[in-house]
KETIZA-799391 format. One record per residue (C-alpha): residue in three letters; z, x, y. Coordinates in steps of 0.001 Angstrom, whole numbers. Layout:
! residues N
nuti residu:ALA Z:Z X:X Y:Y
...
This chain:
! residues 178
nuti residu:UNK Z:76807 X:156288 Y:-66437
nuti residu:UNK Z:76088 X:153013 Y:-68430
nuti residu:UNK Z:77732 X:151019 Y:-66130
nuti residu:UNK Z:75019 X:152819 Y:-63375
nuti residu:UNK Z:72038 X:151984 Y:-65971
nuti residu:UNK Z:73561 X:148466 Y:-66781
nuti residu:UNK Z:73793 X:148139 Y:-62845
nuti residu:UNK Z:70435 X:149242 Y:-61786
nuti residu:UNK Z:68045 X:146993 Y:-64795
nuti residu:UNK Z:66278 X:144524 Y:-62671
nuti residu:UNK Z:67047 X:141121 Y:-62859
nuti residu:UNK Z:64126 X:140107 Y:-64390
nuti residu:UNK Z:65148 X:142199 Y:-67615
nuti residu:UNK Z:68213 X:139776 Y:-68419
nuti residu:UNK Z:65816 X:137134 Y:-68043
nuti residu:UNK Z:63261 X:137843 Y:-70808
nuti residu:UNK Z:66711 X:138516 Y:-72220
nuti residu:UNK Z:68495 X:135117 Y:-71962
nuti residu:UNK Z:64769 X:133722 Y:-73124
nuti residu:UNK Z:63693 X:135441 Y:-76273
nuti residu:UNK Z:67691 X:135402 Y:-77199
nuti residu:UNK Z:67276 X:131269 Y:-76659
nuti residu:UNK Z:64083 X:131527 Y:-78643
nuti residu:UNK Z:65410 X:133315 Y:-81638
nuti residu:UNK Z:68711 X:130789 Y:-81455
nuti residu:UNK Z:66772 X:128127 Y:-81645
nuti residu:UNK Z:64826 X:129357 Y:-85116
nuti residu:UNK Z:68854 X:129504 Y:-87123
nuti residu:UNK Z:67925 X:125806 Y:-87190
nuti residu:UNK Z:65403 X:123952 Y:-89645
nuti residu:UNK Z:62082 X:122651 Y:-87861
nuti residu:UNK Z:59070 X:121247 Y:-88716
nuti residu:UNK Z:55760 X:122675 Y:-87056
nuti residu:UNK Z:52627 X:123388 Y:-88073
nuti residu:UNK Z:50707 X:126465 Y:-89309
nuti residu:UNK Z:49455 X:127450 Y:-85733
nuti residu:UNK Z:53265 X:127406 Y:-84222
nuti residu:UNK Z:54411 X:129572 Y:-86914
nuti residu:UNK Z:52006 X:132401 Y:-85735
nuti residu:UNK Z:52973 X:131593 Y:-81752
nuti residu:UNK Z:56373 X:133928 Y:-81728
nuti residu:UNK Z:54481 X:137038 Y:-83971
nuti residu:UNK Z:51428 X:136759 Y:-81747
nuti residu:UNK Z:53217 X:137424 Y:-78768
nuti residu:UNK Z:55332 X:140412 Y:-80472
nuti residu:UNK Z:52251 X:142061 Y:-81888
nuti residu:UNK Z:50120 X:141746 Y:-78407
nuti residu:UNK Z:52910 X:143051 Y:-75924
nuti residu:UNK Z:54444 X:145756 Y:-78520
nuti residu:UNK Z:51215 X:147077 Y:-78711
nuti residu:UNK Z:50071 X:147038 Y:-75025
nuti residu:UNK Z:53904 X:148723 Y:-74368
nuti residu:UNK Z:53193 X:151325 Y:-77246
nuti residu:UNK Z:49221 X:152323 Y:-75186
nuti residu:UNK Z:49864 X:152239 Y:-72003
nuti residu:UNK Z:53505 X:153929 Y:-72450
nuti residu:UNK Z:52830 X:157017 Y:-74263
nuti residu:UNK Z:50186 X:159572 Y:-73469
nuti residu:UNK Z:49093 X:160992 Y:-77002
nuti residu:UNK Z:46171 X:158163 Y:-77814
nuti residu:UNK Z:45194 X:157738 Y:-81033
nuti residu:UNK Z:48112 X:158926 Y:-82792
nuti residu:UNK Z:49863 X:156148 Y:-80511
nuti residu:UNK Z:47837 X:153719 Y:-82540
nuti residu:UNK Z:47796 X:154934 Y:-85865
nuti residu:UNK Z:51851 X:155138 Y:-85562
nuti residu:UNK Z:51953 X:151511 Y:-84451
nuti residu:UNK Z:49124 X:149853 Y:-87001
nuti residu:UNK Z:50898 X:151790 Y:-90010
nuti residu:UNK Z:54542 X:150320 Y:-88364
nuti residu:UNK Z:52880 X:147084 Y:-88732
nuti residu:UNK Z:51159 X:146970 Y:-91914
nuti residu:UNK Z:54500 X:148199 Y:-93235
nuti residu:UNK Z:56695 X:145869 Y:-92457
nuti residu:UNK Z:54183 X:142499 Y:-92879
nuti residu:UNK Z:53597 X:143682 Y:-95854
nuti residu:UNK Z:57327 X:143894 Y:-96590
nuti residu:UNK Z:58093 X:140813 Y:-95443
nuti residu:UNK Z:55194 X:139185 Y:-97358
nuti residu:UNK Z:56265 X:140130 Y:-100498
nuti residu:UNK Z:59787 X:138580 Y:-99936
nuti residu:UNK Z:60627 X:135056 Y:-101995
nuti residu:UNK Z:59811 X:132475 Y:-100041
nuti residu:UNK Z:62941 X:130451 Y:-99013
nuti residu:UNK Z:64110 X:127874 Y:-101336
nuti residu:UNK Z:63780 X:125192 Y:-98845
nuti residu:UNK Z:60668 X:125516 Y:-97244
nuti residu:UNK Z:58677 X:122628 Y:-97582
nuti residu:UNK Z:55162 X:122051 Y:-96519
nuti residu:UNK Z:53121 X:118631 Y:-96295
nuti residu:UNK Z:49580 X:118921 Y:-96943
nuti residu:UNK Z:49243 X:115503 Y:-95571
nuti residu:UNK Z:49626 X:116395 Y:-92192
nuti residu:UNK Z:49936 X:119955 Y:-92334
nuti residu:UNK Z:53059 X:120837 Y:-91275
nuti residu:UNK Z:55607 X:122855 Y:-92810
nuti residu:UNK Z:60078 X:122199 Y:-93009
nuti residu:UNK Z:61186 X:125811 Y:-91909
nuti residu:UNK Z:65104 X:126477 Y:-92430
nuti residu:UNK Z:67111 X:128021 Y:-89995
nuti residu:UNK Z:67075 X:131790 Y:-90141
nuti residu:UNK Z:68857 X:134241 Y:-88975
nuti residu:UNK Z:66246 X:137152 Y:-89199
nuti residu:UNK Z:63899 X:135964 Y:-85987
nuti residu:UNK Z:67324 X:136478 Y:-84027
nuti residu:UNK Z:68092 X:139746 Y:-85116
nuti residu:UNK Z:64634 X:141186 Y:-84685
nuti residu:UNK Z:64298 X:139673 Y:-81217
nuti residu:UNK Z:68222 X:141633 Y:-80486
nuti residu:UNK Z:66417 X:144768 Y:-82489
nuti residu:UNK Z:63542 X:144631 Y:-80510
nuti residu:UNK Z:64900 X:144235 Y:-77069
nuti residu:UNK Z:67616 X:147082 Y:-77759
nuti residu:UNK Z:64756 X:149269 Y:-78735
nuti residu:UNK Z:62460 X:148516 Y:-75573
nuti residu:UNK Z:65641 X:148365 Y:-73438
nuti residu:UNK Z:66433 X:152468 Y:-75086
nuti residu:UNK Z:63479 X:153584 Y:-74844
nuti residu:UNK Z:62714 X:152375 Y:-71496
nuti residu:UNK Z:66405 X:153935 Y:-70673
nuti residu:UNK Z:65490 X:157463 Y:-72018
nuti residu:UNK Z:61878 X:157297 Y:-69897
nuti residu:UNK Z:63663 X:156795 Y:-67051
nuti residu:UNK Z:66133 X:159610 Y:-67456
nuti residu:UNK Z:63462 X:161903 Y:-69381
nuti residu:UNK Z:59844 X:161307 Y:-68033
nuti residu:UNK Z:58654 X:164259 Y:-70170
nuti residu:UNK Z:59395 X:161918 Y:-73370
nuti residu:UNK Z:55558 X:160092 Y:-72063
nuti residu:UNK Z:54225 X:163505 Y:-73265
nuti residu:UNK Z:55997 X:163929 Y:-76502
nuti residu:UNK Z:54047 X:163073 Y:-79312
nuti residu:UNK Z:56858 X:163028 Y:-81313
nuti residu:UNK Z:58917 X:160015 Y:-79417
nuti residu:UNK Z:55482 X:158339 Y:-78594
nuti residu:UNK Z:55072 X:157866 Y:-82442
nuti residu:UNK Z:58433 X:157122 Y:-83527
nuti residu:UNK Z:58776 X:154744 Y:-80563
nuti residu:UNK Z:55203 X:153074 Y:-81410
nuti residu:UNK Z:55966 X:153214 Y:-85080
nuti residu:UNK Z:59447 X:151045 Y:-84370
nuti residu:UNK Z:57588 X:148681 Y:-81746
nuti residu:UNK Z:54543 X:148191 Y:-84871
nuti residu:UNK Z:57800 X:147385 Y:-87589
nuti residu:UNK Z:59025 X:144685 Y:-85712
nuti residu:UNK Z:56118 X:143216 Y:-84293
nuti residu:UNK Z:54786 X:143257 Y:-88073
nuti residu:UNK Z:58012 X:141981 Y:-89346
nuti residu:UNK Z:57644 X:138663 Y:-87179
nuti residu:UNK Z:54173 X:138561 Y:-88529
nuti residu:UNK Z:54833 X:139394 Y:-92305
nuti residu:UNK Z:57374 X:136329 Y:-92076
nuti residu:UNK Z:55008 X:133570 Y:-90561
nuti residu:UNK Z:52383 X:134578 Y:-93426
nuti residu:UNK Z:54838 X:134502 Y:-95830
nuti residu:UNK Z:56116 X:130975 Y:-94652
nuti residu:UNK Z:52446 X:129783 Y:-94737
nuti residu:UNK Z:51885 X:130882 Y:-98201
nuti residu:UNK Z:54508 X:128172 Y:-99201
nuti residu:UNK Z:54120 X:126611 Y:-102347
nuti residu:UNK Z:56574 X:123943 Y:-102336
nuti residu:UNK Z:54542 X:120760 Y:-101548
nuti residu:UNK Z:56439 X:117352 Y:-100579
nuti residu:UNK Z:55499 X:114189 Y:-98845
nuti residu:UNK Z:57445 X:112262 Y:-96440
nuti residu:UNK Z:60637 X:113822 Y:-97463
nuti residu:UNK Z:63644 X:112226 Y:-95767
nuti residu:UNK Z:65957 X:114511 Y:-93220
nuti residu:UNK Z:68917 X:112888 Y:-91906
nuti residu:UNK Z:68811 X:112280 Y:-88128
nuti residu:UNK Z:65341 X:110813 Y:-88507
nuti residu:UNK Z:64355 X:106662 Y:-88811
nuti residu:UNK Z:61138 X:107017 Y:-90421
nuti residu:UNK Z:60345 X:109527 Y:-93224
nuti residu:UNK Z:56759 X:109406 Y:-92365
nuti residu:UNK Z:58022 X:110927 Y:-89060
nuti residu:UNK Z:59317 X:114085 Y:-90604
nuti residu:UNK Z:56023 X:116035 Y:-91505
């Protein structure tokens, strides 16, 4: 039976795949971007989590509520985390020395194992639109990670640690690096 399901995901499906999975690779190593970039990944979460969570589920407002309160929960989780020791940010040029994490990997795995199940028990169980039950939990889940990736970019912009042309190796010109 998995083999059939595994068999019968459209191609397109292991595409977003192999992309967000390149996209949350590439964030285990240290970068330097600005303010705006930071919000790029959780922007894209929060606006296609949600739009999955509405126009999936039939039980409206509930939907919502489930996915805002998902959210809110986990931004404000991940606000309240330390910041990492290494995060610099240059108020010269406004651009911020991110270390390599391996938490926008995992909740890019968590997420697409989440869509990818409940997309897998829609299929088998149409009913489950109806349920108010799995429309919430489902929107709740899709709200938690969308507001994790969110609660981390704020709490990488609150960074306190403030350095000027700090030198990485691999660069010529310190002035270069942020």
């Amino acid at each position: 039976m998995m083999l059939d399901i595994l068999r019968d995901t459209p191609l397109w499906v292991w595409c977003v795949a192999g992309l967000v999975l390149w996209r949350g690779h590439t964030l285990t190593r240290p970068q330097i971007t600005s303010g705006g970039r930071l919000f790029t990944l959780p922007a894209a979460f929060l606006a296609v989590s949600f739009a999955a969570a509405v126009t999936t589920f039939n039980a409206g407002a509930p939907i919502i509520i489930a996915w805002v309160l998902g959210a809110l929960t986990a931004a404000f989780a991940w606000v309240s985390r330390p910041q990492p020791p290494d995060l610099l940010f240059n108020r010269q040029n406004r651009t911020y020395r991110v270390p390599g994490s391996r938490a926008p990997l995992v909740l890019i795995i968590v997420a697409f194992c989440a869509r990818y199940a409940i997309g897998i028990a829609l299929a088998r169980h149409g009913d489950l639109r109806d349920s108010t039950l799995f429309g919430v939990s489902s929107a709740f889940i899709f709200g938690c990670i969308s507001g994790a990736f969110l609660g981390r970019a704020m709490n990488l912009v609150g960074a306190g640690n403030v350095i000027i042309n700090e030198k990485i190796p691999g660069r010529r010109a310190p002035e270069d690096v942020l």
